[in-house]
GUPALO-100803 format. One record per residue: chain; residue number from 0; residue in one letter; z, x, y of N, C-alpha, C in turn. Coordinates in steps of 0.2 Angstrom, whole numbers, plus 5000, padded with zeros to 4 digits. Last residue first. Layout:
<nodes>
NODE  ch    i  aa   nc3   nc1   nc2  cac3  cac1  cac2   cc3   cc1   cc2
NODE   A  NUM   a     Z     X     Y     Z     X     Y     Z     X     Y
...
</nodes>
This chain:
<nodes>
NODE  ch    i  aa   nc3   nc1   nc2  cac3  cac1  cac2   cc3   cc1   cc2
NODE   A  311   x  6064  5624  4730  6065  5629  4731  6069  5632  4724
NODE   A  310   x  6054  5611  4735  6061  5611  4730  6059  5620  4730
NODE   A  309   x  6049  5609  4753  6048  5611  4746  6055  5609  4742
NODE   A  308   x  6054  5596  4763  6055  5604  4762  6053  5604  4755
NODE   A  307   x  6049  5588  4780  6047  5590  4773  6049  5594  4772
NODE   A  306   x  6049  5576  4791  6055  5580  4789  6052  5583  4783
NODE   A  305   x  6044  5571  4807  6041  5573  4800  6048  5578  4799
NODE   A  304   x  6047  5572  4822  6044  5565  4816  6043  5566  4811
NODE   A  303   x  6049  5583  4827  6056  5580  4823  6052  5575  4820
NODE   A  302   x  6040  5587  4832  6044  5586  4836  6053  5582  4833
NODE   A  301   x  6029  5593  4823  6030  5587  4822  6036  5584  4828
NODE   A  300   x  6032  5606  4822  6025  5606  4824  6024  5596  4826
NODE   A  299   x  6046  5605  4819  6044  5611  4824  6037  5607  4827
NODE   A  298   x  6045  5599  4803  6049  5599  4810  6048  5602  4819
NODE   A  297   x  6036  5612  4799  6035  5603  4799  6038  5600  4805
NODE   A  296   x  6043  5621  4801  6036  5622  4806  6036  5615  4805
NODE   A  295   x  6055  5622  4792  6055  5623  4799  6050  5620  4805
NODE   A  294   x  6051  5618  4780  6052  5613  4783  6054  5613  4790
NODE   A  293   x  6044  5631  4778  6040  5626  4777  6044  5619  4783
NODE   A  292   x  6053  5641  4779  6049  5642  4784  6045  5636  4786
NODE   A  291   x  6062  5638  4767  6062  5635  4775  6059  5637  4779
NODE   A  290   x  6053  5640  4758  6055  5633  4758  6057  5633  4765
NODE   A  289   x  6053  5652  4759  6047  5650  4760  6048  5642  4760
NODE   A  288   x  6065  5656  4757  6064  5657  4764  6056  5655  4762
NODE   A  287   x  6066  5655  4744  6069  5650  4746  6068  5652  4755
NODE   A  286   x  6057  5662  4734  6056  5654  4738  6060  5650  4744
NODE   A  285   x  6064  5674  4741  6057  5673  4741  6056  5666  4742
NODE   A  284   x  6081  5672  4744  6076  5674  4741  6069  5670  4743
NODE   A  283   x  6088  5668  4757  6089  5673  4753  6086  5674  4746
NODE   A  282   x  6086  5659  4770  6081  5665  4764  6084  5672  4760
NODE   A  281   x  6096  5655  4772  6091  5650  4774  6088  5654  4770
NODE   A  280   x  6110  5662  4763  6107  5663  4771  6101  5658  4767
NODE   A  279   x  6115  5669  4753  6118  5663  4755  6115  5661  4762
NODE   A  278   x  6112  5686  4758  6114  5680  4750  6120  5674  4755
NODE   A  277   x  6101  5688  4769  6106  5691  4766  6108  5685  4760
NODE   A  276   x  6081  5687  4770  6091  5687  4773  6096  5687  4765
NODE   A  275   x  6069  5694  4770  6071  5691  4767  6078  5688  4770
NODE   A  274   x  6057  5701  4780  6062  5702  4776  6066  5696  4773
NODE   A  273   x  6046  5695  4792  6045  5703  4788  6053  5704  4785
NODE   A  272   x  6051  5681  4792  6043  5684  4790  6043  5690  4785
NODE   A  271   x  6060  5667  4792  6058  5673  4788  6051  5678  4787
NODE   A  270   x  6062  5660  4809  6058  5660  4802  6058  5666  4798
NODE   A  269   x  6071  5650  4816  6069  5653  4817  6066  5656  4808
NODE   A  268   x  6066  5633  4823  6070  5636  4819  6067  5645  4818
NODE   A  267   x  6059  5634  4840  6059  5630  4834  6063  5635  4830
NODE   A  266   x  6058  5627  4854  6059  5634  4852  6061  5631  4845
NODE   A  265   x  6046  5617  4864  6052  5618  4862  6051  5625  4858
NODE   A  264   x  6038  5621  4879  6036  5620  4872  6044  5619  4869
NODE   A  263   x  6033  5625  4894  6036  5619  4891  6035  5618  4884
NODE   A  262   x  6029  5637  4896  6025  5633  4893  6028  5627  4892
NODE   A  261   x  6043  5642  4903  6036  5642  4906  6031  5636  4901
NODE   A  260   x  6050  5641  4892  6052  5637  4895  6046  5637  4902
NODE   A  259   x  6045  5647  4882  6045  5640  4882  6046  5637  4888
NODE   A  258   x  6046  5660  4890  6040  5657  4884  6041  5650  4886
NODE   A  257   x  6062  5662  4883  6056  5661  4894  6050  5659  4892
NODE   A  256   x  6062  5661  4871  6067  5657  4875  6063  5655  4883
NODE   A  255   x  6055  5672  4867  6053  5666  4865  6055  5662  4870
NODE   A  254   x  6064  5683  4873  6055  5680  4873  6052  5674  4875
NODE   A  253   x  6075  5681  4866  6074  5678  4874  6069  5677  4875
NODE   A  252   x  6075  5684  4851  6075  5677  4856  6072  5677  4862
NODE   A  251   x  6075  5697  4843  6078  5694  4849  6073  5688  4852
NODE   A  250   x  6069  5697  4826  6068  5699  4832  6073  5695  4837
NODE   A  249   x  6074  5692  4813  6074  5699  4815  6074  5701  4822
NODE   A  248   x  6068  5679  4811  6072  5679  4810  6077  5687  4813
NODE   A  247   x  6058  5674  4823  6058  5677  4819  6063  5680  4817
NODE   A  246   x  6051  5658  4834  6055  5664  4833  6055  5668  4827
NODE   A  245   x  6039  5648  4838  6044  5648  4832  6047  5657  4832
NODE   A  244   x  6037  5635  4847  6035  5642  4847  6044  5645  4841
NODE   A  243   x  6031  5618  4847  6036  5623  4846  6035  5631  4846
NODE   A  242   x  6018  5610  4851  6025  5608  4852  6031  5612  4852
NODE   A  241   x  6004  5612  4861  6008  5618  4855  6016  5613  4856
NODE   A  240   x  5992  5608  4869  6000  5604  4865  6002  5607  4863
NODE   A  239   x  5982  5616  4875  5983  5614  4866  5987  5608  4864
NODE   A  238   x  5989  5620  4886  5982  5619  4887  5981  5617  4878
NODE   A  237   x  6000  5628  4883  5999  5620  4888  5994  5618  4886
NODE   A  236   x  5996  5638  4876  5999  5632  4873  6002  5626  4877
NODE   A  235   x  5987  5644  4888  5987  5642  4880  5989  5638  4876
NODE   A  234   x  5995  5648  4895  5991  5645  4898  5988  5640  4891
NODE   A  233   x  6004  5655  4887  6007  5650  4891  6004  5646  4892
NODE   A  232   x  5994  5668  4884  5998  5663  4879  6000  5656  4881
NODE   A  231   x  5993  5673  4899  5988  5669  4893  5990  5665  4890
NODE   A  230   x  6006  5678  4899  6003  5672  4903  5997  5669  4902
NODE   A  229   x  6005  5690  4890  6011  5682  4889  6008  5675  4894
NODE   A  228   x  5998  5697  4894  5995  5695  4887  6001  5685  4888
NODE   A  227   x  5999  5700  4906  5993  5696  4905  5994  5694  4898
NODE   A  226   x  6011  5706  4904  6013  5702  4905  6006  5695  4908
NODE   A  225   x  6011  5714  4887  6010  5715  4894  6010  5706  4897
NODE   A  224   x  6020  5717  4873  6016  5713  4875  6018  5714  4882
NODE   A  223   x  6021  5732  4861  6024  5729  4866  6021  5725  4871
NODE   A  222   x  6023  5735  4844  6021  5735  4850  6023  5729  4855
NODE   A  221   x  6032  5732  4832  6034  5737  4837  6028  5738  4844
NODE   A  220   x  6029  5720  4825  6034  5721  4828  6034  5727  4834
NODE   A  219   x  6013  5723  4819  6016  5724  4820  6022  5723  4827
NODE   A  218   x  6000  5715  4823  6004  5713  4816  6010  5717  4815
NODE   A  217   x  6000  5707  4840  6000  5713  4835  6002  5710  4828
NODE   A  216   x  6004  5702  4852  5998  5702  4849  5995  5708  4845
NODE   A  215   x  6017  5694  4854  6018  5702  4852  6011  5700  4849
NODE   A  214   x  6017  5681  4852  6020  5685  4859  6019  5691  4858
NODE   A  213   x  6002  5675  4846  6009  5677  4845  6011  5679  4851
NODE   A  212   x  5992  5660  4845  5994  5667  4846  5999  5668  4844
NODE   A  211   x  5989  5649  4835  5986  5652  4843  5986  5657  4845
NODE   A  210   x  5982  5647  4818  5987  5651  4824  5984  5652  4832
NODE   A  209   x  5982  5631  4813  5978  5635  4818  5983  5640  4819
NODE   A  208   x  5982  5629  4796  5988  5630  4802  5981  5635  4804
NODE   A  207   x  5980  5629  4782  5975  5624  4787  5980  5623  4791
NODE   A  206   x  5986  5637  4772  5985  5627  4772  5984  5624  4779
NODE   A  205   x  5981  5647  4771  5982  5646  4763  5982  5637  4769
NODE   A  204   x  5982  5651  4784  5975  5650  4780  5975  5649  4774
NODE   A  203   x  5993  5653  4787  5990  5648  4789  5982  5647  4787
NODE   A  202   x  5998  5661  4777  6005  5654  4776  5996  5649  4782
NODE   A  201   x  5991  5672  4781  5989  5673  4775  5994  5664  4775
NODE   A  200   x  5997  5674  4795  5989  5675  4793  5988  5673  4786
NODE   A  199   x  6011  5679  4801  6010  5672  4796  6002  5669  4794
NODE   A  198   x  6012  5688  4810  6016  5689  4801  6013  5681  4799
NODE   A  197   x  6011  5695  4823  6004  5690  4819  6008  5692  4812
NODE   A  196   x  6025  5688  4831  6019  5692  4827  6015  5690  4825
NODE   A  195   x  6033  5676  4836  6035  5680  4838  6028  5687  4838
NODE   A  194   x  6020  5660  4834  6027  5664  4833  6026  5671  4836
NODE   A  193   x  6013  5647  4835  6014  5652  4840  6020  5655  4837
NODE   A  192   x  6002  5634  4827  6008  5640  4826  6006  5645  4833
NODE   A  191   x  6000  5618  4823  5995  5623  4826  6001  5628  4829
NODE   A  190   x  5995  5605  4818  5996  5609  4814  5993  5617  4817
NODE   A  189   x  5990  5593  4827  5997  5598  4830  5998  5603  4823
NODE   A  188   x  5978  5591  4819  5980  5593  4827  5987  5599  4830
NODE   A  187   x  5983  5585  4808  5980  5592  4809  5978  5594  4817
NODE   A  186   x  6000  5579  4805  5992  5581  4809  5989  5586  4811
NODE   A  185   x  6010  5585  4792  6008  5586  4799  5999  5585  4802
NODE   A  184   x  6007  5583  4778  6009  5579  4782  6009  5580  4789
NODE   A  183   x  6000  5595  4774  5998  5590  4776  6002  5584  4778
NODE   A  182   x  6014  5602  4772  6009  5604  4778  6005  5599  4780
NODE   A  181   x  6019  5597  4759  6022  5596  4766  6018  5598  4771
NODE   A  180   x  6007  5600  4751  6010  5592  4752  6011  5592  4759
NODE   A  179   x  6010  5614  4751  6003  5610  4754  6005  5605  4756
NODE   A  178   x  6023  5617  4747  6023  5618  4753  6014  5616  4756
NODE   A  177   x  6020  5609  4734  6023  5606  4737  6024  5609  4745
NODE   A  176   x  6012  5621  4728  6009  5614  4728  6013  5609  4732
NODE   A  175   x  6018  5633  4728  6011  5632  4734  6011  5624  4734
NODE   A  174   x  6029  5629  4720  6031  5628  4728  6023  5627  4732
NODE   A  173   x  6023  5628  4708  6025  5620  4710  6027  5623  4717
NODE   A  172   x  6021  5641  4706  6014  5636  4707  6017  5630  4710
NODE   A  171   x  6035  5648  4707  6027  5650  4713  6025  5644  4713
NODE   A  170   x  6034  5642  4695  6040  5639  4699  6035  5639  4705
NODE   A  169   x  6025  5648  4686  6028  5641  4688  6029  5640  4692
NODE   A  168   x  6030  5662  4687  6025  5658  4691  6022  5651  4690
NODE   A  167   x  6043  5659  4678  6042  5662  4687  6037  5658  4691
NODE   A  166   x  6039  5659  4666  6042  5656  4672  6043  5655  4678
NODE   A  165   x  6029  5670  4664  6026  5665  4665  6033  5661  4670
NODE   A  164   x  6040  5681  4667  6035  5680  4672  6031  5674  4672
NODE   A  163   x  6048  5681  4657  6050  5680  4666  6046  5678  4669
NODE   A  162   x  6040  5682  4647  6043  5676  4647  6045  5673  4653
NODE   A  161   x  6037  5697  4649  6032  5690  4647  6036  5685  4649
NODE   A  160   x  6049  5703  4650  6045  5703  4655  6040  5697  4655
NODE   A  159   x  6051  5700  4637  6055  5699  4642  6050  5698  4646
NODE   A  158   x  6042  5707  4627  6044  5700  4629  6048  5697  4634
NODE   A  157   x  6043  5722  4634  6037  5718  4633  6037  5707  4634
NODE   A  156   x  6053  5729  4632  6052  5724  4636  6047  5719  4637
NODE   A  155   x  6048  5740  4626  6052  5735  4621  6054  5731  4625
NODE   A  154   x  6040  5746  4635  6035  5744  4631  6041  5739  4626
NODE   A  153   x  6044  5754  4650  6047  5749  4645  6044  5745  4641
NODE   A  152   x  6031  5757  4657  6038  5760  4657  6042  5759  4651
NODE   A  151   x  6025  5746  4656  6021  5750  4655  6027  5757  4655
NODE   A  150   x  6030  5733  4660  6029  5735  4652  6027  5741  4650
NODE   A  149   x  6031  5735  4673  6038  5735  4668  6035  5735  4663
NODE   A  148   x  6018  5732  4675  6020  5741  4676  6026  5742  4670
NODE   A  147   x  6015  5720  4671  6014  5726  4669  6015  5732  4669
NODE   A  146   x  6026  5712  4680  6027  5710  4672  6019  5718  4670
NODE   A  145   x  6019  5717  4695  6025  5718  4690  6024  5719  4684
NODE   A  144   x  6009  5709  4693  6006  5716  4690  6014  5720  4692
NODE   A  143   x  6009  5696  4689  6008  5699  4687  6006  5709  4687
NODE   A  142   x  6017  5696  4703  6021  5695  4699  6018  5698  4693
NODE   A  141   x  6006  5696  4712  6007  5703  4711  6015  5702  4707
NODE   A  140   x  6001  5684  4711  5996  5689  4708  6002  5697  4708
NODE   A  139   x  6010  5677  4714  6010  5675  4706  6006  5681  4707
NODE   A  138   x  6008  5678  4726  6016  5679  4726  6013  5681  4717
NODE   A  137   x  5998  5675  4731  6000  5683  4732  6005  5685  4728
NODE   A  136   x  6001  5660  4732  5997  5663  4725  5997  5669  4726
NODE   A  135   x  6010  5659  4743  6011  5662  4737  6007  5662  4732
NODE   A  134   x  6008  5669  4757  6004  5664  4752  6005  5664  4747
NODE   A  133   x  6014  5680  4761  6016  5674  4763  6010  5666  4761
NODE   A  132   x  6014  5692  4754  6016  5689  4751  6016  5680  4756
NODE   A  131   x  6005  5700  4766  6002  5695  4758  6005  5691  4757
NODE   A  130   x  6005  5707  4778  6010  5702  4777  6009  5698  4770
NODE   A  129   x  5995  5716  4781  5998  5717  4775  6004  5712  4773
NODE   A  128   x  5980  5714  4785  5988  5711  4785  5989  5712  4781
NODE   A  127   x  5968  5726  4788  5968  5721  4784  5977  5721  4786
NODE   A  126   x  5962  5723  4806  5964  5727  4801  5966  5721  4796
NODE   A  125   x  5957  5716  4817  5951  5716  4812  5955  5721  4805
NODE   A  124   x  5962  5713  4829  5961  5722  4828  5955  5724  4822
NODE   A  123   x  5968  5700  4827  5969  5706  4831  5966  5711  4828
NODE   A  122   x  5965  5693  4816  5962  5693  4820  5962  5697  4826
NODE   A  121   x  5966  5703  4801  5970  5700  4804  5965  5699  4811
NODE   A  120   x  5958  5698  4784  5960  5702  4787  5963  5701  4796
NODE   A  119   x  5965  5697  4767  5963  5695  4774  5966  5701  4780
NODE   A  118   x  5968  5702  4749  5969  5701  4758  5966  5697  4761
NODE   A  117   x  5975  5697  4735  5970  5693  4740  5970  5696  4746
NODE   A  116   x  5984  5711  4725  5981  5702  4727  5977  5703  4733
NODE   A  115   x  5984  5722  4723  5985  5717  4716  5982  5710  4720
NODE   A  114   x  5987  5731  4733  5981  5733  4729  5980  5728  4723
NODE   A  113   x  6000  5728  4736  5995  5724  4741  5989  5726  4739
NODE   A  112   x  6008  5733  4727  6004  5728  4725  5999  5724  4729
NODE   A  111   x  6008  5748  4722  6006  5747  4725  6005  5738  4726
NODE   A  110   x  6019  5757  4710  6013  5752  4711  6013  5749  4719
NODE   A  109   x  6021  5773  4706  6021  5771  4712  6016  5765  4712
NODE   A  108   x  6033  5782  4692  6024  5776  4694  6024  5771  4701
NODE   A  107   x  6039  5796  4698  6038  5790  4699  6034  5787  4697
NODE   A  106   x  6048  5807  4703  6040  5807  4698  6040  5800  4696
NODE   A  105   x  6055  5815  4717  6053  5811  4713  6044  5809  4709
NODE   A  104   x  6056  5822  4728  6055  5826  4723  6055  5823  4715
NODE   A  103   x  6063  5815  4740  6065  5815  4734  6063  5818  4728
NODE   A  102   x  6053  5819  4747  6059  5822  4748  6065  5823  4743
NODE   A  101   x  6041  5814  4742  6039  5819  4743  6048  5823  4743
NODE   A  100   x  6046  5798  4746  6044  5800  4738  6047  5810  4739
NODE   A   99   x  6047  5799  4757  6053  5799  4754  6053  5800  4747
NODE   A   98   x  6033  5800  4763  6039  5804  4765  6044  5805  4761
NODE   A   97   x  6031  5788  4757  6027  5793  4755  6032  5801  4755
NODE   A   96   x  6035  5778  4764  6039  5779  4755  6037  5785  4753
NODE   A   95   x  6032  5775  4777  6037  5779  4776  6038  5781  4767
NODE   A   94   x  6026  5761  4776  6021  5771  4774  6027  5775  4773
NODE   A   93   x  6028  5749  4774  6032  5755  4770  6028  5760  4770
NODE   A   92   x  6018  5744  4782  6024  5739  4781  6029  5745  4776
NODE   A   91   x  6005  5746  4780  6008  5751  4786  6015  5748  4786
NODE   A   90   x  6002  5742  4762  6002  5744  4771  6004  5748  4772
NODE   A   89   x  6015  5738  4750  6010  5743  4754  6006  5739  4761
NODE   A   88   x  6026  5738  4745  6023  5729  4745  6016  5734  4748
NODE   A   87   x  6031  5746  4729  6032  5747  4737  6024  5738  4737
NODE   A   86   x  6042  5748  4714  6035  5745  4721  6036  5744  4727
NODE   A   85   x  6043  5762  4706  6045  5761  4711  6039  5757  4714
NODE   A   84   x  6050  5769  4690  6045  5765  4694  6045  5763  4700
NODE   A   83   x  6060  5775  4686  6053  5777  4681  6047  5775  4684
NODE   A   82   x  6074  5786  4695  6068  5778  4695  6062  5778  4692
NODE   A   81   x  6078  5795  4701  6078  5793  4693  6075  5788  4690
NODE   A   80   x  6077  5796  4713  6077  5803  4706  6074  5801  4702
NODE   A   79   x  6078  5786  4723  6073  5788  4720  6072  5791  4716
NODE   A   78   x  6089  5787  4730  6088  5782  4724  6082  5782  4721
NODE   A   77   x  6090  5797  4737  6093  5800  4733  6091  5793  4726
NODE   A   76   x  6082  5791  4749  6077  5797  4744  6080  5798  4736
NODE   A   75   x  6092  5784  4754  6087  5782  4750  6080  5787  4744
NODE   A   74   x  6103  5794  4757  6104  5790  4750  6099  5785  4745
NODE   A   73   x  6093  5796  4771  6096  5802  4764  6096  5798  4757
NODE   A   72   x  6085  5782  4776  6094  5788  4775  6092  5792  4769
NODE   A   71   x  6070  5776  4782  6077  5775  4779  6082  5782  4780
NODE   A   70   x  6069  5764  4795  6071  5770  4796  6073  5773  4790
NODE   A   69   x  6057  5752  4802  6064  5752  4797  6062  5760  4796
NODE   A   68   x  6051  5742  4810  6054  5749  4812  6059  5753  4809
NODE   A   67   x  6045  5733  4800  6041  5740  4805  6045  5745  4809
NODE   A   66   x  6053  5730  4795  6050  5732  4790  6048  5737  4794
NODE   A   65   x  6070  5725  4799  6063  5725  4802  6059  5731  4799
NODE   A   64   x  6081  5716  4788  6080  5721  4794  6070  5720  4795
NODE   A   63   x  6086  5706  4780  6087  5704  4786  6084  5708  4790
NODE   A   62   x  6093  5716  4769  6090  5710  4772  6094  5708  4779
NODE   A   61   x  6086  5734  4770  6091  5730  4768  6088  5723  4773
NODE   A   60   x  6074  5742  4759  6073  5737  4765  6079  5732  4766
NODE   A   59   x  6076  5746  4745  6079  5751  4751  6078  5747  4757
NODE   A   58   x  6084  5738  4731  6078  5738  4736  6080  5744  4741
NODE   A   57   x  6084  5742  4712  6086  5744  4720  6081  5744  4728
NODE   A   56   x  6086  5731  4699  6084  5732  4705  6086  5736  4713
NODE   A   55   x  6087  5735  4682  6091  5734  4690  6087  5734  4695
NODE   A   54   x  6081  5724  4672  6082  5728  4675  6087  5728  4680
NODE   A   53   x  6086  5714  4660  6084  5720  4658  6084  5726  4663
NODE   A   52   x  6088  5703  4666  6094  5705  4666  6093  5713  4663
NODE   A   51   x  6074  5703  4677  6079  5699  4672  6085  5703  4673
NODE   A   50   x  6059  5707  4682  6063  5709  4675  6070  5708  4673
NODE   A   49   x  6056  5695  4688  6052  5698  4682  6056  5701  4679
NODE   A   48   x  6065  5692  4697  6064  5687  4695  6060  5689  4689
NODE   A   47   x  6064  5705  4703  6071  5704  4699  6070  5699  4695
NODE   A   46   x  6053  5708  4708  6052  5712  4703  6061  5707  4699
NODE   A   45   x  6053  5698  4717  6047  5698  4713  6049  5702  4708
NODE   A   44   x  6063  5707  4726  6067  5697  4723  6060  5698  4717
NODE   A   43   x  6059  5716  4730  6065  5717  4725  6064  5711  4725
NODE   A   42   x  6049  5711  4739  6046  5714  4733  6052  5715  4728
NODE   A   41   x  6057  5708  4749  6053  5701  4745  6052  5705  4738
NODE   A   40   x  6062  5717  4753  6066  5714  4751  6062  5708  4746
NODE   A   39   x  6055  5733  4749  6057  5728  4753  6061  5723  4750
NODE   A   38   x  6052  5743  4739  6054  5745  4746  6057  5739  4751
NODE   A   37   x  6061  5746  4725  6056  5742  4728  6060  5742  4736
NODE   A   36   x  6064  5754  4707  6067  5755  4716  6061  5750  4719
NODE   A   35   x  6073  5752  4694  6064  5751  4697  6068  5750  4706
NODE   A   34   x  6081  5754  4679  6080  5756  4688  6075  5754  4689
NODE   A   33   x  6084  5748  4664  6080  5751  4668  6080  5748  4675
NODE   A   32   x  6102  5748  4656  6095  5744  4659  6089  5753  4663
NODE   A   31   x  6105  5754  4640  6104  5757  4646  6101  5752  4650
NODE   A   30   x  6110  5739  4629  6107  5744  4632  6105  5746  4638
NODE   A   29   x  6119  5727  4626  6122  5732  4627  6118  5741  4627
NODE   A   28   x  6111  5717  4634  6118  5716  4634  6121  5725  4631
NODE   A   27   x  6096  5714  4629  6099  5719  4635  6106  5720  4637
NODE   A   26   x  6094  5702  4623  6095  5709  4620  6096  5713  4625
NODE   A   25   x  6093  5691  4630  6099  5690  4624  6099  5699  4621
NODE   A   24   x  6090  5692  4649  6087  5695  4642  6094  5695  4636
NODE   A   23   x  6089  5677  4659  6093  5684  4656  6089  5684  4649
NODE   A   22   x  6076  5675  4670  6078  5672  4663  6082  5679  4660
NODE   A   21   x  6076  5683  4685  6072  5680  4680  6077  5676  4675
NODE   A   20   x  6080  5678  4704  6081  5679  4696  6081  5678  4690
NODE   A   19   x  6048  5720  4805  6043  5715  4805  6042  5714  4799
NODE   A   18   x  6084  5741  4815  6078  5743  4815  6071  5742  4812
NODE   A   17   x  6087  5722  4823  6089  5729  4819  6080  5733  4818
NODE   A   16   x  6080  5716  4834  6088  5716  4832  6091  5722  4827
NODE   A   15   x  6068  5721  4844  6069  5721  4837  6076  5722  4835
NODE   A   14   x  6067  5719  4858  6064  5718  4853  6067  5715  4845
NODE   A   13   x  6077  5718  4869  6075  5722  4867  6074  5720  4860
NODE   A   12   x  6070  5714  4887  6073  5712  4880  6073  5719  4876
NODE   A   11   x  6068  5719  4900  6076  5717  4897  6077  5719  4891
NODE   A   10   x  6054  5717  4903  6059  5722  4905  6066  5722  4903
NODE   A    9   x  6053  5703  4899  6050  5709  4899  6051  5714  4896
NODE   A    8   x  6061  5696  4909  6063  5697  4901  6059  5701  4897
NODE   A    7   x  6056  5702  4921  6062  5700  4921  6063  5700  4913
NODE   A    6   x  6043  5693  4918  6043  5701  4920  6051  5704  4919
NODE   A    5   x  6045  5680  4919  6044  5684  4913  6044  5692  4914
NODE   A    4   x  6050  5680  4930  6055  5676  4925  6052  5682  4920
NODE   A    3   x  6042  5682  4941  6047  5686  4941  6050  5685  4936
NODE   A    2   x  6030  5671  4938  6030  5678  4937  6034  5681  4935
NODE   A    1   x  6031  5660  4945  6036  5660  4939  6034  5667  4936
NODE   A    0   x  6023  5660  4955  6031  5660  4957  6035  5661  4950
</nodes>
């Protein structure tokens, strides 16, 4: 009988709401900065928190959008001319950069950094996830190979970049250290995740989160869940206890919203996966949407009995 409901938001929704800083440098004050263009948004905060007040950073992934369906403009190619370096997070998460390099008729050192750290690979399909960054020792491994490229362009940067980066990955270090603390506070029973995609493979294997499923049983945003796959799922987080089903800051709700309400689960805060938010927002930078994704799922997984948030 409850067929018609999901079939009904199925057929409605529409996925995807839009189109899945370091230490100042005392010498950079009255020279040229250097451009480094970086395709998303996480990867502009890593590269900003590296290179200070010596670089500028231009992302083309505006915050908040959807990685996988993200479309760029003319003006992004145009950011490209002049840019001595450009990181893209790689995957299938920025293939478009290829395109845009080519258009742009730019000469670029293109780093790669999902070539710098740790994969895994996703239980859907068995391809590797390119979501990295959601563990942050990804975060510290491809911080260093930032602080390298930027020296390899800018060799009188060298100290800088040194000095951002060791700080940095400090900070990296005390967050993985305190979003474990927090995670071990929820029983490992109910330490057990349903979100919108498979974006959090790397956040649940760094600290011992079951993923059950996703509503979209894909690593990408853009495919489209049938109504065996959703009633599965349902049957599954009855059948578990799943306390919350955690939305995605970029996608539409209603899913989730009839989900729940079939599975009887609560709808939990909604989480930064594929971008960052805007300035002043729950993530607008790297750790600080890794702090709230953190105290989200604690409270989410824990019904409200547990409150933990990293220091961000």
């Amino acid at each position: 009988m409850r067929m018609p409901v999901l079939l009904l938001v199925l057929g409605s929704i529409a996925l995807p709401l839009t189109s899945c800083g370091g230490d100042a440098d005392p010498g950079a004050g009255d020279q040229a900065k250097l451009t480094a263009v970086a395709t998303t948004s996480q990867v502009a905060d890593l590269v900003t928190n590296v290179g200070g007040a010596r670089v500028d950073v231009d992302g083309i992934l505006p915050s908040g959008g959807d990685q996988h369906a993200f479309e760029p403009r003319p003006s992004d190619a145009a950011s490209l001319t002049d840019a001595p370096v450009v990181f893209r997070s790689g995957g299938d998460l920025d293939g478009w950069l290829d395109e845009l390099l080519d258009n742009a008729g730019a000469d670029a050192d293109v780093v790669s950094l999902i070539d710098h750290v740790n994969t895994i690979r996703a239980d859907t399909g068995g391809e590797i996830d390119p979501h990295w960054w959601q563990d942050p020792r990804n975060a510290i491994l491809a911080v260093a190979a930032v602080r390298d490229a930027l020296t390899e362009v800018d060799p009188k940067g060298r100290p800088t970049y040194r000095r951002n980066a060791v700080a940095y990955t400090r900070r990296l270090t005390r967050l993985d250290s305190e979003i474990a603390a927090c995670m071990a506070k929820v029983p490992a029973g109910r330490r057990k995740l349903v979100t919108t995609h498979d974006a959090l493979g790397y956040f649940a294997d760094r600290y011992h989160v079951e993923v059950v499923g996703a509503l979209i049983p894909s690593l990408s945003t853009q495919a489209q869940p049938s109504v065996e796959d959703i009633n599965a799922l349902v049957g599954q987080i009855r059948d578990e206890g799943v306390n919350a089903i955690f939305p995605e800051t970029a996608i539409n709700e209603k899913l989730e919203q009839a989900v729940s309400r079939e599975a009887d689960a609560e709808v939990g805060a909604p989480l930064w996966t594929d971008s960052l938010g805007p300035e002043g927002s729950t993530g607008d930078t790297y750790m600080e949407a890794m702090a709230h994704n953190t105290e989200a799922m604690v409270d989410g997984m824990t019904a409200g009995a547990v409150g933990c948030r990293p220091k961000a």
